[in-house]
N, C-alpha and C positions, 0 to 999 in steps of 0.2 A: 082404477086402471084407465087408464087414459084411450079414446075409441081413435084407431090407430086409421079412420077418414080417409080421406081420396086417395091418402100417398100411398095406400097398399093396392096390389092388381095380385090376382087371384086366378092363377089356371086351373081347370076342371078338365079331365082327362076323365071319360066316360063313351061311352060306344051307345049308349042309349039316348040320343036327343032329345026324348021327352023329358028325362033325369037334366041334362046339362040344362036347359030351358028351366028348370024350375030354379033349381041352382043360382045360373046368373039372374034369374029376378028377381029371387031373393036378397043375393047380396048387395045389387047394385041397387037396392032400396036401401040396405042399409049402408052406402057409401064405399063399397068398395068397387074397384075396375075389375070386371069379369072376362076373362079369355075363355075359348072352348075348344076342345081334340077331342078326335073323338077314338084315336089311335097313335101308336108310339110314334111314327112319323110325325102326324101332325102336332103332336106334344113337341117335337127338337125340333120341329120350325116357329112356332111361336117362343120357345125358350130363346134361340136363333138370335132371335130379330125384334122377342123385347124386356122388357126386363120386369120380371114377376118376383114377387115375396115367398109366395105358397105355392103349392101344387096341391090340390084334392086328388087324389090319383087312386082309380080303380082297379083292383087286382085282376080281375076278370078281363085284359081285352083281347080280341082278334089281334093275332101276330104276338110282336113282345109282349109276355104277360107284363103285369103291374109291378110283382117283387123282383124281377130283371129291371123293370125303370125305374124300380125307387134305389135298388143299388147301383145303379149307373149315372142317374141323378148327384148321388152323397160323395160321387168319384170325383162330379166335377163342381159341384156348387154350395154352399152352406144354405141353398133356399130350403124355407120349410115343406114336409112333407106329411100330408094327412091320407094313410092308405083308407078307402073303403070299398068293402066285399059286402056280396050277400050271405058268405058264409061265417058263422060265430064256432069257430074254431078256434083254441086257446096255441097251439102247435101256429096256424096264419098267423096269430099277430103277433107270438116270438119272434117267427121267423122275418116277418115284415119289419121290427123294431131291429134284429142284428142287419135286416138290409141299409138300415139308414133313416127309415121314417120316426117323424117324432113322435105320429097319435096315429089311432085306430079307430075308425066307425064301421058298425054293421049296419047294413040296409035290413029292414026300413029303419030310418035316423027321422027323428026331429029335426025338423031347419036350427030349432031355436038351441039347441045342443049344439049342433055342430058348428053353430056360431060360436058360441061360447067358447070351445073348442076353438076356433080358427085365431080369438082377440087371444087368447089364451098363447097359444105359441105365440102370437105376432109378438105377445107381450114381451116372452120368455126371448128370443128372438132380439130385440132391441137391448135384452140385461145384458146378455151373451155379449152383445158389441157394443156398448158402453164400456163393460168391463175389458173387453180387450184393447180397447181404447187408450183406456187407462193407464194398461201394461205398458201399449205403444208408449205414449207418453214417458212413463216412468224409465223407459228404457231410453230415450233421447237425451235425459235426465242420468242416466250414470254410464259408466263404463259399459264397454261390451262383453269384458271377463269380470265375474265375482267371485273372488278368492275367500273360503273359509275354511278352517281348520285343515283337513288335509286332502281339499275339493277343490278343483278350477270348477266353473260355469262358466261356459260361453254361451251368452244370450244367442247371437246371430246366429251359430251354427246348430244352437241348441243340440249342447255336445256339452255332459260331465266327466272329467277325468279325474283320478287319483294317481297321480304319479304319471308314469306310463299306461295304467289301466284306463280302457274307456268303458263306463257304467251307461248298460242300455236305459234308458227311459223312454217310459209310454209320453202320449203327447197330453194326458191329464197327470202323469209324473211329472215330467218340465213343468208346466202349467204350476203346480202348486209349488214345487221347491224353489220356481222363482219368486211368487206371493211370499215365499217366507224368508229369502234372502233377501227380498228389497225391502223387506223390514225383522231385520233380525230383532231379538231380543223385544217381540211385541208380541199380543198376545192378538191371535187371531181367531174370529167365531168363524163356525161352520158358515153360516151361512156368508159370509163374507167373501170363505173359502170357495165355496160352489160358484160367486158371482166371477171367481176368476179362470174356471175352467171353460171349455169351449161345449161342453154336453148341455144339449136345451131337453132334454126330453124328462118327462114328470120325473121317471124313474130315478134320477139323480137327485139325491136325499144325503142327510145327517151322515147315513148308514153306508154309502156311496164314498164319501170323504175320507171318513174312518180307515174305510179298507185301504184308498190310494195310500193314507199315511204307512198303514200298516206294511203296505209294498216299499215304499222309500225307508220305513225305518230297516227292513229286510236288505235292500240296496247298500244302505249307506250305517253310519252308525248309528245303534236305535235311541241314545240319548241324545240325539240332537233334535228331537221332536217331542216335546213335553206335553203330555195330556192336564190342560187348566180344567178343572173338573166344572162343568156348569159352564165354563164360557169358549173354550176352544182348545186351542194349539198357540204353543210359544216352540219359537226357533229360536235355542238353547245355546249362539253362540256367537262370535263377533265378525264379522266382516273386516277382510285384511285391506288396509289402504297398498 
């Protein structure tokens, strides 16, 4: 894994100075740029005015708590988000992971953990925008309607229709039924599949994939998604010129 060095800056959102103090010394030894808030104000004036990777974001502060700034955070930005509390409640970090953050730390943490943890998303983080990269590309690369069996896709509007009917899709539904329309009739691994959705957090797995399929085959019709046993998913049909 590649140590993701100067280009990453790192806000710490913490209300205890001694805590943020140790923090940014930590990391700015190990090459990263360290910001500090010590409250929600001072977090959306440094987001403001500069441009950060991560947030460290404590649940605990005076005024806006931390699980209001990590889902107001995910409303407006795809920066990473690492909630840590003092308290090891399983209910906190549910509810922290549906707010939008990636990862969870309880105080007291290891530095050398939480490091771990930080290269860790940065990594996950960089797949995520590769992989969309990709899509971009592959979409400049074809049409903006893909016509199959008895489906429009329209990439731009990310809009499926049959006929008159407009089929809702999640934004990790699109997501994969475009991966399998821009290459029909290939067989695709899971993890391939994962590198094409936009979810960075651990929790998105094998098991994660499966199910989106299991919702599209539900959507649309279920033999156009074929289970290759051991190596993935084949999309079962031809793309109309």
């Amino acid at each position: 894994m590649a140590h993701p060095g100067l280009t990453n800056t790192v806000l710490v959102v913490d209300d205890e100075a001694v805590i943020r103090a140790r923090l940014k010394g930590y990391f700015e030894r190990e090459g990263y740029r360290v910001l500090e808030a010590g409250d929600g104000e001072q977090m959306w004036q440094q987001f403001t005015n500069q441009h950060i990777d991560l947030v460290m974001l404590d649940i605990n502060l005076p005024g806006t708590d931390g699980l209001s700034l990590a889902r107001e955070l995910r409303s407006r930005s795809d920066v990473g988000i690492i909630l840590v509390t003092g308290r090891d409640e399983t209910i906190d970090k549910i509810v922290g992971l549906e707010m939008g953050a990636d990862d969870y730390v309880t105080k007291p943490f290891e530095l050398r953990e939480l490091l771990v943890r930080v290269k860790n998303l940065l990594w996950r983080i960089s797949l995520v925008k590769k992989a969309q990269q990709d899509v971009v590309e592959q979409f400049e690369q074809c049409d903006d309607i893909i016509a199959f069996d008895k489906y429009i896709l329209e990439l731009n509007s990310r809009k499926l229709s049959r006929g008159d009917e407009v089929i809702k899709l999640t934004k990790a539904e699109f997501e994969l039924l475009t991966a399998f329309a821009l290459h029909p009739q290939q067989v695709l691994s899971r993890e391939r599949l994962m590198q094409q959705t936009s979810h960075r957090n651990e929790d998105v797995n094998d098991r994660t994939i499966d199910v989106i399929i299991r919702r599209l085959r539900n959507k649309l019709q279920a033999d156009l998604f074929v289970t290759v046993h051991g190596e993935g998913y084949l999309f079962a049909t031809k793309i109309k010129d």
